[in-house]
Residue frames relative to the residue before (quaternion, step in Angstrom):
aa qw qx qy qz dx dy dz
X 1.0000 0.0000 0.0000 0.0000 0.00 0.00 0.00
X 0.3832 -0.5620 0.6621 0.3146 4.16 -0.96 1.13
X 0.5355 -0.2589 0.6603 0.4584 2.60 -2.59 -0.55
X 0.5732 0.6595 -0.4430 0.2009 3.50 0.01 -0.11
X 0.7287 0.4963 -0.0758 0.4658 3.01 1.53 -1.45
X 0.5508 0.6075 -0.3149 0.4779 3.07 1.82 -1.19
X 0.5422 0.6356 -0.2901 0.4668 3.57 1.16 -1.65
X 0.7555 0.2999 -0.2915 0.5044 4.19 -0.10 -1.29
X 0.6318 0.3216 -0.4882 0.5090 4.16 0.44 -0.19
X 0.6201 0.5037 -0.4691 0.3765 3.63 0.07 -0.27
X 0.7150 0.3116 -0.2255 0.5838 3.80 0.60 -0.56
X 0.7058 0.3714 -0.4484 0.4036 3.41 0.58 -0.11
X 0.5973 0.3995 -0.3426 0.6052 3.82 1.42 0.34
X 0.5785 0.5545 -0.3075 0.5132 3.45 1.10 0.43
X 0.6058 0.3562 -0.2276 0.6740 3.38 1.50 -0.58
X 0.5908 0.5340 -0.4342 0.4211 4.00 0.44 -0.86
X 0.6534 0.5737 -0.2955 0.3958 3.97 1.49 -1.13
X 0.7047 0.4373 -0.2741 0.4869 3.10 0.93 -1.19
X 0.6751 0.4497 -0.4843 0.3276 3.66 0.73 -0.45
X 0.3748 0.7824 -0.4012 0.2939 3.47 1.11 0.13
X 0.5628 0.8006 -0.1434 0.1472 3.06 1.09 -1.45
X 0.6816 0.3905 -0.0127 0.6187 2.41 1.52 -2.21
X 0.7562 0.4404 -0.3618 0.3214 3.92 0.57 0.05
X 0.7415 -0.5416 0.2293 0.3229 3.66 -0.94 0.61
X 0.6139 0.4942 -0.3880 0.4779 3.13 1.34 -0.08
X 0.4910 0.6388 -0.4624 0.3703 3.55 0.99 -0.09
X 0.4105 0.7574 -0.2643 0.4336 3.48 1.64 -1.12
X 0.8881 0.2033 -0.0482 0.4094 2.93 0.20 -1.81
X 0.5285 0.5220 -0.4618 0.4847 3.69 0.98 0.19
X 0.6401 0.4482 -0.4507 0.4316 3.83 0.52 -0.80
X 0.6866 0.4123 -0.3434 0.4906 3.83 0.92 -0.88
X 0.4646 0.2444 -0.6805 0.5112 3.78 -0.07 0.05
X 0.7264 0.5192 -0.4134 0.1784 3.35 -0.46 -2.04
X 0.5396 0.5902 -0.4119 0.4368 3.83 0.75 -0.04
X 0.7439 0.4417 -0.0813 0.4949 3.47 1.07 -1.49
X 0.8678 0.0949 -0.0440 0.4858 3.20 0.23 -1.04
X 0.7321 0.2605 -0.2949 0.5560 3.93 0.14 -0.13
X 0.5712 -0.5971 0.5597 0.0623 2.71 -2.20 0.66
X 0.5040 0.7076 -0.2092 0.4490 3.27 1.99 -0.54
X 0.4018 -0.6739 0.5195 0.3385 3.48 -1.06 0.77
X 0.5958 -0.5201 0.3780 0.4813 3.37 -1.61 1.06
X 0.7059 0.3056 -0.5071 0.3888 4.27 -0.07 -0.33
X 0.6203 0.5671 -0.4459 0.3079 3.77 0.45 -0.27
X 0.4312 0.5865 -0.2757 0.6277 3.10 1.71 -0.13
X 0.7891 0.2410 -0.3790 0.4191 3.33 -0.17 -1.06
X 0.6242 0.5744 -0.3320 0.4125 3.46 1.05 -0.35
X 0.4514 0.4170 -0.4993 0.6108 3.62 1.25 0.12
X 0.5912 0.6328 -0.3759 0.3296 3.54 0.20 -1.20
X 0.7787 0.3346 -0.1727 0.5019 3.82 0.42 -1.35
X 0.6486 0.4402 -0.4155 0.4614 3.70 1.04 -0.38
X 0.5380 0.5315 -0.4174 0.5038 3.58 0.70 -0.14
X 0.8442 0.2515 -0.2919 0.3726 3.32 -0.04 -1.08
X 0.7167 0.4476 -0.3513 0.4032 4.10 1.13 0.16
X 0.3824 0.7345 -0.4543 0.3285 3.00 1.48 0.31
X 0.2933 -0.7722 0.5056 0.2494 3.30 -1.84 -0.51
X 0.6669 0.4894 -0.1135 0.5503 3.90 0.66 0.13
X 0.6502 -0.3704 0.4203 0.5132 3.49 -0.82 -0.83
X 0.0288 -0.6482 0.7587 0.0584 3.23 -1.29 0.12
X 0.3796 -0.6821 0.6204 -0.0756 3.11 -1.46 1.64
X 0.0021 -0.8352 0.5474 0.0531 3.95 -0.11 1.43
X 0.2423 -0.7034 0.6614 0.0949 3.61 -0.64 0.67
X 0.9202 0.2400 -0.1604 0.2645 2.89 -1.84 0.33
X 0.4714 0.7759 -0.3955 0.1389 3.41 0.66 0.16
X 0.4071 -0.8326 0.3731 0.0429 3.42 0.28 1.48
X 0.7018 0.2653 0.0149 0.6610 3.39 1.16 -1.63
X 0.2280 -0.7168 0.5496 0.3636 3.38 0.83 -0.78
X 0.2419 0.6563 -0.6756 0.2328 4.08 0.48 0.90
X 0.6600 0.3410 -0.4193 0.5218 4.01 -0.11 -1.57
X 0.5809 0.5576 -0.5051 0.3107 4.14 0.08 -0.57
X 0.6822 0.5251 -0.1550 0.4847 3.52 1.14 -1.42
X 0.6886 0.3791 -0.3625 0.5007 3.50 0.52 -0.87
X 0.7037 0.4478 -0.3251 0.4456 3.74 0.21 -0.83
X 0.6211 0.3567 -0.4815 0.5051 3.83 0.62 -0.08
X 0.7043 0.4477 -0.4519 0.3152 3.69 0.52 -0.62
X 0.5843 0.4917 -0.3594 0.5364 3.77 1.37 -0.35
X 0.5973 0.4310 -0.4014 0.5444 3.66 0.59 0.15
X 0.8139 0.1506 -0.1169 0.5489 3.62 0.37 -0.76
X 0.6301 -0.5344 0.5202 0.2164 3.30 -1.83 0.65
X 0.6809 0.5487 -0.2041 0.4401 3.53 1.41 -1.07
X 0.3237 -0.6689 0.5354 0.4013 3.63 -0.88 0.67
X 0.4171 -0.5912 0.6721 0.1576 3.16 -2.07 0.29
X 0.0208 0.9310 -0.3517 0.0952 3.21 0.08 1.53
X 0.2033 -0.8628 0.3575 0.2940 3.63 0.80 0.37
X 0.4337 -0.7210 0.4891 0.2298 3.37 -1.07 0.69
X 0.6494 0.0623 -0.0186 0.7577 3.99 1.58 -0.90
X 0.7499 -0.2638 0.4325 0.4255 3.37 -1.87 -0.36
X 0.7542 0.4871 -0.2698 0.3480 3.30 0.31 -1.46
X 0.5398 0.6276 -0.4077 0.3854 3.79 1.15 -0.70
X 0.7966 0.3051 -0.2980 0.4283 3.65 0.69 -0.34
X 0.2849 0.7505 -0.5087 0.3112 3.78 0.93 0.69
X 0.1192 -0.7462 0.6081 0.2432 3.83 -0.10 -0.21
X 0.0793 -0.8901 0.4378 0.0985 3.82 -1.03 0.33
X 0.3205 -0.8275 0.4098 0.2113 3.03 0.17 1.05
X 0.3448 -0.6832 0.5835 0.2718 3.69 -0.70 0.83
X 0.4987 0.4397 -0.5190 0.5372 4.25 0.87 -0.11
X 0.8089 0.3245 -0.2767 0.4048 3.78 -0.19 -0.70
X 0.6278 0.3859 -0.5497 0.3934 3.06 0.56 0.71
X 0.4989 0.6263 -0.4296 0.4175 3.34 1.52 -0.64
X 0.6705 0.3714 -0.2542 0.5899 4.01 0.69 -0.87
């Protein structure tokens, strides 16, 4: 891969971000991202678009607040991800409980 090529995917995920802005899901990522994540609203949207251009599984770690957990299911799915309490968006890890 050039700098050339590296250069046209970089702006072409640089434009895909900004086109975010203007759409309703941008809405809803800054408002969890207020509540529940520690993550700026574009690091979000940037979970958000890697989820939804991917292919396969995708394997989230670490999810403290559970925000990147939210944003990446709503770019995979079409459906919102709506909690019912606080506690619905925790993620547990069956290793950490073993330790």
């Amino acid at each position: 891969m050039n700098d050339r090529h590296q250069l046209d995917n970089c702006l072409e995920l640089m434009y895909a971000l900004m086109q975010y802005r203007n759409e309703p899901v941008n809405r809803r990522l800054r408002k969890m991202g207020k509540r529940e994540s520690m993550l700026h609203t574009d690091a979000l949207q940037l979970i958000y678009h890697l989820a939804r251009i991917c292919h396969g599984r995708i394997l989230e770690i670490g999810a403290v607040r559970g925000g990147s957990t939210v944003a990446a299911s709503w770019g995979v799915s079409s459906l919102s991800v709506v909690p019912l309490r606080r506690k619905k968006w925790r993620i547990y890890s069956p290793v950490a409980r073993a330790l």
